[in-house]
Structures are given as C-alpha cells and as structure tokens.
DSSP file (Angstrom, degrees, kcal/mol; ACC not computed):
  #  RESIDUE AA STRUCTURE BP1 BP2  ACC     N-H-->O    O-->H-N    N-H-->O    O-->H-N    TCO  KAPPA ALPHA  PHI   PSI    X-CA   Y-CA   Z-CA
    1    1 A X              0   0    0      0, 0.0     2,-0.5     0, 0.0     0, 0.0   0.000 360.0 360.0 360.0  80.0    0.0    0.0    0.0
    2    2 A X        -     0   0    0      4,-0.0     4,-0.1     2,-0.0     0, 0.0  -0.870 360.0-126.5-110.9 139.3    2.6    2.7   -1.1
    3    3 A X        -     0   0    0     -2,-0.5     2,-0.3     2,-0.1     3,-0.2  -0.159  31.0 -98.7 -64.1 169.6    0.9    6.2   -1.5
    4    4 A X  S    S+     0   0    0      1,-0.4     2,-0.2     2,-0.1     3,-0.1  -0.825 104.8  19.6-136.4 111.2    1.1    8.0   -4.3
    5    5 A X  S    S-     0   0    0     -2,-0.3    -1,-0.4     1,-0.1    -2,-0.1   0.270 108.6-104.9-109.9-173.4    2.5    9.8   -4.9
    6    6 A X        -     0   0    0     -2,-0.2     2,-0.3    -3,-0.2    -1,-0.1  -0.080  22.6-106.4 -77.7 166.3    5.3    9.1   -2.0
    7    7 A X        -     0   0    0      1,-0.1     2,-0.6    -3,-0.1     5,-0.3  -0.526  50.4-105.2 -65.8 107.5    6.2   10.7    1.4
    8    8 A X    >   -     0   0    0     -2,-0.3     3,-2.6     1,-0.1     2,-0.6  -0.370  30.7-117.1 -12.4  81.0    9.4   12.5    0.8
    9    9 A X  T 3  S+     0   0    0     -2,-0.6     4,-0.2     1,-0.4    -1,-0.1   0.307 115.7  56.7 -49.5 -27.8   12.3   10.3    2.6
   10   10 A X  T 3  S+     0   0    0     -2,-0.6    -1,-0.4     1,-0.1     3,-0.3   0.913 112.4  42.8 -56.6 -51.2   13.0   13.2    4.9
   11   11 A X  S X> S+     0   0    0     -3,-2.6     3,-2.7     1,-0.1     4,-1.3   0.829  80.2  96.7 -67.6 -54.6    9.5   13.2    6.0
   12   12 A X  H 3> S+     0   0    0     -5,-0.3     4,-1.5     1,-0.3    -1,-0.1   0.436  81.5  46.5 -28.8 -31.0    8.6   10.0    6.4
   13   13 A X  H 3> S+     0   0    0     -3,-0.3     4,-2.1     2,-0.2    -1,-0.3   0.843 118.6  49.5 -72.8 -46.4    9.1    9.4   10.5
   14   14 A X  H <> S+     0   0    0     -3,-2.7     4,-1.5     2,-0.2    -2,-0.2   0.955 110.1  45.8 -89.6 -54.2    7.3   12.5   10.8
   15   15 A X  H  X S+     0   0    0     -4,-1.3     4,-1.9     2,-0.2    -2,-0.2   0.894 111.3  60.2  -1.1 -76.7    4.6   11.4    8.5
   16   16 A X  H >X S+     0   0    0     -4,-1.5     4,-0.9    -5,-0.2     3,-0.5   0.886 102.0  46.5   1.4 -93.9    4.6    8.3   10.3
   17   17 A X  H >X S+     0   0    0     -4,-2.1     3,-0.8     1,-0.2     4,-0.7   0.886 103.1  59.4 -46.7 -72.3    3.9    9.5   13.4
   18   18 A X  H 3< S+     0   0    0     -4,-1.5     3,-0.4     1,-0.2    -1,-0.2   0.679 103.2  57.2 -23.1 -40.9    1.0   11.8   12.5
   19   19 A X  H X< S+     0   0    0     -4,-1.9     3,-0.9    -3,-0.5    -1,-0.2   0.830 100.6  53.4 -62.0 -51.6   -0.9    9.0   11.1
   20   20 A X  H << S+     0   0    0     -4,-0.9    -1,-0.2    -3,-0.8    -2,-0.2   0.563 101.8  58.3 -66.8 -19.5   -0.8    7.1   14.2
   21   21 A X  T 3< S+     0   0    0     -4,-0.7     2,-0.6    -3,-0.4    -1,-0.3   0.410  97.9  83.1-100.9  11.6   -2.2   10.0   16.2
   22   22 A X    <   +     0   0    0     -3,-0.9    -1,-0.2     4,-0.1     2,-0.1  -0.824  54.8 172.0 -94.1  70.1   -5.2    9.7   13.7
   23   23 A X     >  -     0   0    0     -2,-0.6     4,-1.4     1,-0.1     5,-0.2  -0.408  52.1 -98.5 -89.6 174.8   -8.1    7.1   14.1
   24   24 A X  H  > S+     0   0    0      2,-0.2     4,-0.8     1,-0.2     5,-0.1   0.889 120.8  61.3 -61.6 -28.2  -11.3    7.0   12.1
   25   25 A X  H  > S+     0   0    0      2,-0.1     4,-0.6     3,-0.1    -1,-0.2   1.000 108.0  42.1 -45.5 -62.2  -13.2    9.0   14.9
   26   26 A X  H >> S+     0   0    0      2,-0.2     3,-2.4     3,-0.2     4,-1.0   0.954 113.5  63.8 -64.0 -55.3  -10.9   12.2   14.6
   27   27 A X  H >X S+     0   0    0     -4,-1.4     3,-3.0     1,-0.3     4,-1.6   0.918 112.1  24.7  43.3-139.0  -11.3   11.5   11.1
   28   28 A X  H 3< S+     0   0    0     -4,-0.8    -1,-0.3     1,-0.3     4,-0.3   0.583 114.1  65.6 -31.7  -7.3  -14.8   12.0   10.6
   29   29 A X  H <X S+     0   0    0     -3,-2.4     4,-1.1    -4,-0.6    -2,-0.3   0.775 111.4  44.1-111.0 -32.2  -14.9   14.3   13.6
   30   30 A X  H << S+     0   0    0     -3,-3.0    -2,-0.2    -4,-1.0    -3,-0.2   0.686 112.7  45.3 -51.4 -63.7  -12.4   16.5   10.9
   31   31 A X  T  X S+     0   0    0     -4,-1.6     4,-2.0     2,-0.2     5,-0.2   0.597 110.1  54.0 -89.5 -30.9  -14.3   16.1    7.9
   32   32 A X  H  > S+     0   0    0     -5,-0.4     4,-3.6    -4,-0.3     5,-0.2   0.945 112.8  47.8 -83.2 -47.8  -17.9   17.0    9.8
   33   33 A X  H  < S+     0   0    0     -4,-1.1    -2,-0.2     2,-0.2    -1,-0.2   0.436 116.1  45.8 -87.8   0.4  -16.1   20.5   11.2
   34   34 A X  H >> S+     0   0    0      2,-0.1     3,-1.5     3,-0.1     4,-0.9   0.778 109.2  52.0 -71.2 -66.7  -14.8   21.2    7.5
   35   35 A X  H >X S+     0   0    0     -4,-2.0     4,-1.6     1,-0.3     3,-0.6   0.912 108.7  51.7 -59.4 -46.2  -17.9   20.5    5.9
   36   36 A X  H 3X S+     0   0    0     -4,-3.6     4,-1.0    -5,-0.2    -1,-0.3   0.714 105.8  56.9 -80.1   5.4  -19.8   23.0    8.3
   37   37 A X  H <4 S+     0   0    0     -3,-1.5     4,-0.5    -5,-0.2    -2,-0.2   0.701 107.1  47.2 -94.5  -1.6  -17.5   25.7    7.6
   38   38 A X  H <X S+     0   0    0     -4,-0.9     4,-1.5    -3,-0.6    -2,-0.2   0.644 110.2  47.5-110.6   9.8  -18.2   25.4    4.4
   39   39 A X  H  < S+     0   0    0     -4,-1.6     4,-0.4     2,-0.2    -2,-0.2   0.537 119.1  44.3 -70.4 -37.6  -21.8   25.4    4.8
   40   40 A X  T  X S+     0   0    0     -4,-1.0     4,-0.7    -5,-0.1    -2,-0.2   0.792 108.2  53.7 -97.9  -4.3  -21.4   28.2    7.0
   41   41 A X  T >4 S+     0   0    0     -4,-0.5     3,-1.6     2,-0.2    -2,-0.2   0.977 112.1  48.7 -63.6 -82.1  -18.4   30.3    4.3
   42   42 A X  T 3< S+     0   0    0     -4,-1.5     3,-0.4     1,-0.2     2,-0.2   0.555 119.3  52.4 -45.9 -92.3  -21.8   29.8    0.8
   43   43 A X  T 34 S+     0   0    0     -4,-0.4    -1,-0.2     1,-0.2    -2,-0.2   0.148 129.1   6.7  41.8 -91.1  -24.0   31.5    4.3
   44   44 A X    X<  +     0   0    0     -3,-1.6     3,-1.7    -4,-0.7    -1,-0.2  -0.842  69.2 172.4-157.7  60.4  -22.2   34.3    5.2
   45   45 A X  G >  S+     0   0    0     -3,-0.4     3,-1.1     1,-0.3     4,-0.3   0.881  83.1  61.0 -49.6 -39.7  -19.3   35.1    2.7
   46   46 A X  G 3  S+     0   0    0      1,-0.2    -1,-0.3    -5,-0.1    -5,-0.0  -0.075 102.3  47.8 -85.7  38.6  -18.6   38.1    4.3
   47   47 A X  G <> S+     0   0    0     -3,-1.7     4,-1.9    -6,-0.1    -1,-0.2  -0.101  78.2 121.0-166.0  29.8  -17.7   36.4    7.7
   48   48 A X  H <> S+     0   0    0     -3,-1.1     4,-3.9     2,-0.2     5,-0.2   0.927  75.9  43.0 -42.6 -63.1  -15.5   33.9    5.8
   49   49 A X  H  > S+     0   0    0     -4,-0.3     4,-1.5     1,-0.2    -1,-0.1   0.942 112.2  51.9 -76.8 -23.8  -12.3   34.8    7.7
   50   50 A X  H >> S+     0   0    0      2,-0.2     4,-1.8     3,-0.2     3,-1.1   0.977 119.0  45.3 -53.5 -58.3  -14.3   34.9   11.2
   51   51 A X  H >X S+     0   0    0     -4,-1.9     4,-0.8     2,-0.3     3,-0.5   0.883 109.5  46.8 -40.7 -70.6  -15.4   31.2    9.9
   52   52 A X  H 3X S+     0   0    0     -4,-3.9     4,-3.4     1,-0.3    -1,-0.3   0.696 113.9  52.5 -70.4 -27.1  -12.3   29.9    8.8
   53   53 A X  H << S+     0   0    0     -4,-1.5     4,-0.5    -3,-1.1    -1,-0.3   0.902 109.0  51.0 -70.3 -51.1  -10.8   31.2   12.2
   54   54 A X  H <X S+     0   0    0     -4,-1.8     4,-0.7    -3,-0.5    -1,-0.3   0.632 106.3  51.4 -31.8 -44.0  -13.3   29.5   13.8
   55   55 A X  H >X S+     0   0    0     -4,-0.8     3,-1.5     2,-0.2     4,-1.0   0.974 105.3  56.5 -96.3 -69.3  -12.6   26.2   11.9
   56   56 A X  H 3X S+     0   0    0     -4,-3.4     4,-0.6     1,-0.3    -1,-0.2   0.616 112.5  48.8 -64.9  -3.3   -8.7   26.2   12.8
   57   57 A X  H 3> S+     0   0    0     -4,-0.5     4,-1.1    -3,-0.2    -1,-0.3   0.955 106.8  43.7 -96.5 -14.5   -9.7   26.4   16.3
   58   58 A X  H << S+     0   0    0     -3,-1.5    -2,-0.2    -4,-0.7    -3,-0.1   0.216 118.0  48.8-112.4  -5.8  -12.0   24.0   16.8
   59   59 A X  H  X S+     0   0    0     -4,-1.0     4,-0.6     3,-0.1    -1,-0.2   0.644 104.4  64.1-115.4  -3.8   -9.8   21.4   14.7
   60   60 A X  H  < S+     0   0    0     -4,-0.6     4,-0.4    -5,-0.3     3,-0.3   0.902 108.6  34.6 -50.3 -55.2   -7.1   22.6   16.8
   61   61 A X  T >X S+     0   0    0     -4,-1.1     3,-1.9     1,-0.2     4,-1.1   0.927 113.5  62.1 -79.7 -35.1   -9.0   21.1   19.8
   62   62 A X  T 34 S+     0   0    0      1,-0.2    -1,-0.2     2,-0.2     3,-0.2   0.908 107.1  47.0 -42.0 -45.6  -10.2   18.2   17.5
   63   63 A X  T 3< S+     0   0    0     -4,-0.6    -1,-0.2    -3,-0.3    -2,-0.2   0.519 106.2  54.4 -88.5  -4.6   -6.5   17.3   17.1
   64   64 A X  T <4        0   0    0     -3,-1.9    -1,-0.2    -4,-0.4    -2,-0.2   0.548 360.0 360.0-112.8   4.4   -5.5   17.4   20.5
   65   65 A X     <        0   0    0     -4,-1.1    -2,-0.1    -3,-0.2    -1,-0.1   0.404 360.0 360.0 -83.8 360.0   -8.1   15.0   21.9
C-alpha cells in the first residue's frame, strides 16, 4: 500500500507519526467541522475569515483529543 505519490524520505518518520495519532473518529470528527464551515463560508461570505478562524480552532481542539 505505497501512496502515491510518496512521502518525501525526509518526511517520512514524521509522517509516520501523524498518522498514528489519527483514528477514524478524529477522522470523521475532521471532515464534519470542514464540511460546516463550508456550509457556513456559501451563508455568510462576508464572515469567511471569522469562519475559517473559527474552523482552525475548533480542529485545533479536535486534534489534540
């Protein structure tokens, strides 16, 4: 199962690693707080960067659980 295209050779440990902190809950828990920001971005275009601000924190907290 080699991606394609491949992890840079530098990268790879660090790559690695990331992955593992990753199950299909945070996953999907990821992809559901992407998909409403960009249901709430069509909305309220003009409160895009408040939105988007919104988004990196709340997959900030997503990623540290």
């Amino acid at each position: 199962n080699e991606l394609k295209p491949p992890v840079f050779f530098k990268e790879k440990d660090n790559f690695t690693r990331q992955i593992r902190l990753w199950n299909l809950q945070k996953t999907e828990r990821v992809l559901t707080i992407i998909n409403e920001g960009e249901t709430e971005i069509k909305k309220s275009p003009e409160l895009s960067k408040a939105i988007v601000g919104n988004i990196v924190l709340r997959l900030t907290a997503a990623a540290s659980k």
